[in-house]
C-alpha positions as CSV (number, residue, x, y, z in Angstrom):
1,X,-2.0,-7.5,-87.3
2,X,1.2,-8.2,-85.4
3,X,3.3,-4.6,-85.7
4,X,6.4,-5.7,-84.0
5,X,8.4,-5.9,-87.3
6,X,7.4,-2.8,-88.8
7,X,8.5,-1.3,-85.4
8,X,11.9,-3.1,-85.1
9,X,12.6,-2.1,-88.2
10,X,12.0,1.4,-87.7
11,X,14.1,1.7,-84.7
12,X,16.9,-0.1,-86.2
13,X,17.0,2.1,-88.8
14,X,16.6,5.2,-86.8
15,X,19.5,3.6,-84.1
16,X,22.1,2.9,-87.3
17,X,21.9,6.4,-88.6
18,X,22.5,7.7,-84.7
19,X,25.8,4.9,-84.9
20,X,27.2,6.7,-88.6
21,X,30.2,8.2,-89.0
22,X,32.7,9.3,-86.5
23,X,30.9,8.4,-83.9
24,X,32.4,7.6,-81.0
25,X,32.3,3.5,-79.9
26,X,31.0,2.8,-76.6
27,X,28.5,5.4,-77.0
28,X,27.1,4.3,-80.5
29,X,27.0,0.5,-78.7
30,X,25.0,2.0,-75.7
31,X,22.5,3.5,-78.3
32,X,21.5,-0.1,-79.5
33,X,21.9,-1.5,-76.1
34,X,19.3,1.0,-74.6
35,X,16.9,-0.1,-76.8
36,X,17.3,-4.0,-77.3
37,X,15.8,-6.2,-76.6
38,X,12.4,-4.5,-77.5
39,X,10.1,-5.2,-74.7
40,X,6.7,-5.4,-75.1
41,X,6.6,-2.3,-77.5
42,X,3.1,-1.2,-76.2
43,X,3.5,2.3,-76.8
44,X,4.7,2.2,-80.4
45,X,1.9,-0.2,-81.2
46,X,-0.8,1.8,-79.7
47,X,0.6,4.5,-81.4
48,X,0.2,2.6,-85.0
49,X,-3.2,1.1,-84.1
50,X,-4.3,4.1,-83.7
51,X,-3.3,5.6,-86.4
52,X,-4.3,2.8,-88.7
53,X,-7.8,2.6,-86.8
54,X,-7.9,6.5,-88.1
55,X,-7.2,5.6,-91.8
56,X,-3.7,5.8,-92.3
57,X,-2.2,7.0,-95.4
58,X,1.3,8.4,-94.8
59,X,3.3,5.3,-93.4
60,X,6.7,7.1,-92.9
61,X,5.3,9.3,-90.7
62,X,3.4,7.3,-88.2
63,X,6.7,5.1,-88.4
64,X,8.6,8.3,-87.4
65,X,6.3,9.0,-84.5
66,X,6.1,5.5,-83.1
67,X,9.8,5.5,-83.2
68,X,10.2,9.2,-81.3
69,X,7.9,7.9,-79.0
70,X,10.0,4.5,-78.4
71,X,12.9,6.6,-78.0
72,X,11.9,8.5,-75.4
73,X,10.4,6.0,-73.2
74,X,14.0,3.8,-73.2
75,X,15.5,7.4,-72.6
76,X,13.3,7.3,-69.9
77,X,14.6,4.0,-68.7
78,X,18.4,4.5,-68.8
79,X,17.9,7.6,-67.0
80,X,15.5,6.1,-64.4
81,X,17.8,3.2,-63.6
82,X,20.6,5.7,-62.6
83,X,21.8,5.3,-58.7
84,X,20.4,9.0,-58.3
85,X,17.1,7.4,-59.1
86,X,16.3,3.9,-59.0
87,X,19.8,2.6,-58.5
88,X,18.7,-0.5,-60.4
89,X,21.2,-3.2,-61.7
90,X,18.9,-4.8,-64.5
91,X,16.7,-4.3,-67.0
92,X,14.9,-6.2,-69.4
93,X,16.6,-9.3,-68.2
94,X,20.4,-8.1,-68.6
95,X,22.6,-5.4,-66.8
96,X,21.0,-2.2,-66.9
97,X,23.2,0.7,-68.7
98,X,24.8,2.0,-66.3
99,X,26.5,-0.8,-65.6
100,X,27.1,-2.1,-68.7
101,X,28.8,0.7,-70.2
102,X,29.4,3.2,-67.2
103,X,27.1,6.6,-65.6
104,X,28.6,8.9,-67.6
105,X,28.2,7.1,-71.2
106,X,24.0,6.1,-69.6
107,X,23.4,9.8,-69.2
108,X,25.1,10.5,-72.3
109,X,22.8,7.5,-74.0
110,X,19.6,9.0,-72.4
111,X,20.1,12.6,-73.6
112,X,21.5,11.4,-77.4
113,X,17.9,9.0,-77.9
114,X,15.9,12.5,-76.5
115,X,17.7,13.9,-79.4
116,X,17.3,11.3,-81.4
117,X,13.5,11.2,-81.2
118,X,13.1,14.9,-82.7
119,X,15.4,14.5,-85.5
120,X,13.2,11.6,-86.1
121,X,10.6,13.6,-86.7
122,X,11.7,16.3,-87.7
123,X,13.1,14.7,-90.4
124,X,9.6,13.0,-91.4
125,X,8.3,16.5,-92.0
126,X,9.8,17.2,-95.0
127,X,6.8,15.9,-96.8
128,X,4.5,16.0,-93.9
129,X,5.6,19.2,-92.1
130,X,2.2,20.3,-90.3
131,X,1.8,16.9,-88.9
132,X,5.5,16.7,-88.0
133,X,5.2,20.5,-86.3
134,X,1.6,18.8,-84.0
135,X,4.0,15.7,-83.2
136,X,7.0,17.5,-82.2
137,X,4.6,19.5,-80.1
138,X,3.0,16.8,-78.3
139,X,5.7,15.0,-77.3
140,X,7.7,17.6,-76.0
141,X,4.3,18.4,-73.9
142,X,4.5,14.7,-72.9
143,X,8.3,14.6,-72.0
144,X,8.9,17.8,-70.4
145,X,7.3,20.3,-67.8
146,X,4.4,20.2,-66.7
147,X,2.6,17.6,-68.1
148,X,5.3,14.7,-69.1
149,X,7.8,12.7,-67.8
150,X,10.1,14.4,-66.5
151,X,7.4,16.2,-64.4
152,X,6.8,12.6,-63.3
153,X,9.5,11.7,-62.2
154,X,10.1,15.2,-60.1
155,X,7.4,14.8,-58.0
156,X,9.6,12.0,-56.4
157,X,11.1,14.7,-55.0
158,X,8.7,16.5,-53.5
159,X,7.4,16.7,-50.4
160,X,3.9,16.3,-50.7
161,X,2.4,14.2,-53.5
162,X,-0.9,14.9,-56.5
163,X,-1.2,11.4,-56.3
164,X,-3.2,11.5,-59.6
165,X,-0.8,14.2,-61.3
166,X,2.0,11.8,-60.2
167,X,0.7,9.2,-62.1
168,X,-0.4,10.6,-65.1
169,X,2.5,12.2,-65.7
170,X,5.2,9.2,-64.5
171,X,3.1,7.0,-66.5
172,X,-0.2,8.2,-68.7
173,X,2.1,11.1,-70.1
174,X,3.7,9.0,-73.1
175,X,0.4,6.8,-73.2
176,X,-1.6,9.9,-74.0
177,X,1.2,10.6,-76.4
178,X,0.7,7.6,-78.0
179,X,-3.2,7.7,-78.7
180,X,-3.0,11.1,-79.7
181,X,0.5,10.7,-81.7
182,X,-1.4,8.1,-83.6
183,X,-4.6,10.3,-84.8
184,X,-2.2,13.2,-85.4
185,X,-0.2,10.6,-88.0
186,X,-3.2,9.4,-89.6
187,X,-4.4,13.3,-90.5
188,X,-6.8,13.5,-87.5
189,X,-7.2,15.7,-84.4
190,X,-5.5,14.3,-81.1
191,X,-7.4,15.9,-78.9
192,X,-10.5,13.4,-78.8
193,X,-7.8,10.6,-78.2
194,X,-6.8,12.1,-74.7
195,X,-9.3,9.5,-72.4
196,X,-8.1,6.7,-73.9
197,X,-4.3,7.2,-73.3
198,X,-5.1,8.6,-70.1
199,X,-6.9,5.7,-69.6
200,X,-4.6,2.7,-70.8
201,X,-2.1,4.6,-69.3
202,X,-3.8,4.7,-65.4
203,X,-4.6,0.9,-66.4
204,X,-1.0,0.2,-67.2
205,X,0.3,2.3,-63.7
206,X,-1.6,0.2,-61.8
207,X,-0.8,-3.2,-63.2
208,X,2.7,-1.9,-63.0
209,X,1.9,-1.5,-59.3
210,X,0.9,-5.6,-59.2
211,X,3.8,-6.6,-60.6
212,X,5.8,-4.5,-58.6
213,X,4.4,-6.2,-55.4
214,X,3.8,-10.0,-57.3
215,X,6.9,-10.9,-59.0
216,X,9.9,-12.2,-59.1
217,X,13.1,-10.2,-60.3
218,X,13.1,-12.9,-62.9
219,X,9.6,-12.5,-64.3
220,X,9.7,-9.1,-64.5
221,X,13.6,-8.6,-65.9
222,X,14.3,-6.2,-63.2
223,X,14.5,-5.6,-59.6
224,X,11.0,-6.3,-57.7
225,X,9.4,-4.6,-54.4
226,X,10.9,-1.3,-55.6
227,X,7.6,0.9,-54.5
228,X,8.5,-0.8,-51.0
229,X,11.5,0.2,-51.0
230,X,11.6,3.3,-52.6
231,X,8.4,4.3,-50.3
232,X,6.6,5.4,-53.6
233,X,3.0,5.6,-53.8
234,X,0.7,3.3,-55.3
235,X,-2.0,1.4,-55.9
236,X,-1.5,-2.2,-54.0
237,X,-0.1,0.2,-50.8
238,X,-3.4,2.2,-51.5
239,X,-6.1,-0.5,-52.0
240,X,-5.0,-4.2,-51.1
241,X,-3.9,-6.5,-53.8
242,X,-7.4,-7.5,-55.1
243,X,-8.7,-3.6,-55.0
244,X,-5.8,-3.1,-57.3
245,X,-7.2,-5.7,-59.5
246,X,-10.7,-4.7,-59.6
247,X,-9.6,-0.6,-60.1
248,X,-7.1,-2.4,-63.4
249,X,-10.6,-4.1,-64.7
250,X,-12.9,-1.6,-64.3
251,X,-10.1,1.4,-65.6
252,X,-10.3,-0.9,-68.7
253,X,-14.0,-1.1,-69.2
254,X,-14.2,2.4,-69.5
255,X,-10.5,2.8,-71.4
256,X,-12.8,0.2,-73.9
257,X,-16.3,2.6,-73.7
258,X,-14.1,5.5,-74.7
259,X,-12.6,4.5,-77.8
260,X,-13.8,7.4,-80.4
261,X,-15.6,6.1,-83.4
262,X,-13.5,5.4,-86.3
263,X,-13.4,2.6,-88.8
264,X,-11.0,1.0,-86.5
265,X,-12.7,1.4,-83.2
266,X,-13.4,-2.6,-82.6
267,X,-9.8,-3.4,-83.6
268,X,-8.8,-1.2,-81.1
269,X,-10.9,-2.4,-78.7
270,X,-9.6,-6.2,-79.3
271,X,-5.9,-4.7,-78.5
272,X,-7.2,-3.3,-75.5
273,X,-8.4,-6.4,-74.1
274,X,-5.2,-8.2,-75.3
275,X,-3.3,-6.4,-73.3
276,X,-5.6,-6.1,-70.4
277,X,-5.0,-10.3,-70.1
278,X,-1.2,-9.1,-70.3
279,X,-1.2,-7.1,-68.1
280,X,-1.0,-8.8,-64.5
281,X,0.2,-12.3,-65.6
282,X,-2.8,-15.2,-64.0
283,X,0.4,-16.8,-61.7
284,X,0.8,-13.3,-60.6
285,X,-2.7,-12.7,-59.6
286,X,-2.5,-16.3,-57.7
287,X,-0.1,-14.9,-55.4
288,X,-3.0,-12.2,-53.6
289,X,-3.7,-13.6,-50.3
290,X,-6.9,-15.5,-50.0
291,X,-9.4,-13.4,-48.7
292,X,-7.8,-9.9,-48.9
């Protein structure tokens, strides 16, 4: 089932209610600008495959979450392309925020989609409000301190590095979000949906990694070799190109083998493997250096 539209109209929706009234122009155009074009979507559709794997019968409210999810993640974005961060001039193929529209209207843009993605769900609640209370709860776990984003991106700053805290909080935190987000939606507990995100999202750090070190600026719609240059850890630094590659396969397998049982499980596991061939693209991977 191809989720993309259900998704895009979701956030368009939640985006044009964020534009209404008096709002003020550049920062109502930033909104949509932050969060088009789409990308890949990944974390909104694991979010929904999940939830439908899990029998889902309340459709507004896994909307709501895979849209506060969404929102957070290209909250993420703005603020990580900021020159106090990444410094990066593109995104997604086109002039990142910041210099589009200016640092103080991209911090301003960040902060008002973090916003955003509560009143989203908060919202949602009225007819669902113990799920809305466990989703609120789980992604502020998964944005905040100590176990989100934001954690992620602090330990930048520190010193000495948990390489594996580092990385599941920079990158598994919002995929653990997502698995869990979408049991939570469907009427289910999260909690035995925690391997997989953490898995996917280990997967998805390390692929990141690849491309990172593989392509071009134009392939990946935003400055490459920034790990290098940035000195960050990671996996190509830590293992060689094709150890990378074999930790992303066999993080999969077991991101597959840990699926819990549900009426959806080998749906879920198709998506997995979809995105596993998306991943690291095969002109990428014909790049390593013959016999590293």
């Amino acid at each position: 089932m191809d989720l993309a539209p259900r998704i895009d109209a979701a956030m368009v929706a939640a985006i044009r209610k964020g534009q209404g009234g008096a709002a003020p122009g550049r920062l109502a155009g930033a909104l949509e600008y932050s969060v088009t074009p789409g990308g890949a979507r990944i974390r909104p559709t694991i979010l929904m495959s999940v939830a439908l794997a899990c029998g889902e019968d309340a459709p507004e409210i896994t909307d709501a979450a895979a849209v506060a999810l969404e929102l957070i993640h290209c909250a993420s974005l703005v603020h990580d392309d900021l020159p106090m961060f990444d410094d990066a001039d593109t995104r997604r193929g086109k002039p990142s925020l910041h210099r589009a529209f200016s640092q103080p209207i991209a911090l301003l843009s960040g902060d008002s989609l973090i916003a955003m993605a509560f009143e989203v769900l908060a919202r949602a609640g009225v007819a669902h409000p113990a799920r809305s209370l466990a989703l609120i709860a789980e992604l502020a776990k998964r944005t905040g301190m100590p176990f989100g984003i934001c954690a992620g991106q602090g330990w930048e700053s520190e010193d000495q590095i948990d390489l594996s805290a580092y990385h599941q909080a920079k990158t598994g935190a919002l995929f653990i979000a997502a698995t869990q987000m979408g049991a939570v939606a469907a009427g289910q507990d999260g909690e035995p949906w925690v391997e997989l995100g953490a898995r996917i999202g280990e997967a998805f750090q390390v692929a990141d990694d690849l491309r990172d070190a593989l392509c071009s600026e134009g392939e990946l719609g935003k400055p490459a070799g920034q790990d290098d240059l940035h000195g960050r850890p990671n996996a190509v630094a830590s293992l060689g190109l094709k150890g990378a590659v074999t930790r992303l396969d066999n993080i999969l397998a077991g991101a597959i083998s840990s699926i819990p049982s549900c009426r959806g499980e080998a749906a879920l596991a198709q998506m997995v493997r979809a995105y596993a061939d998306r991943m690291v693209p095969a002109s990428a991977r014909k790049r390593m250096v013959p016999g590293e």
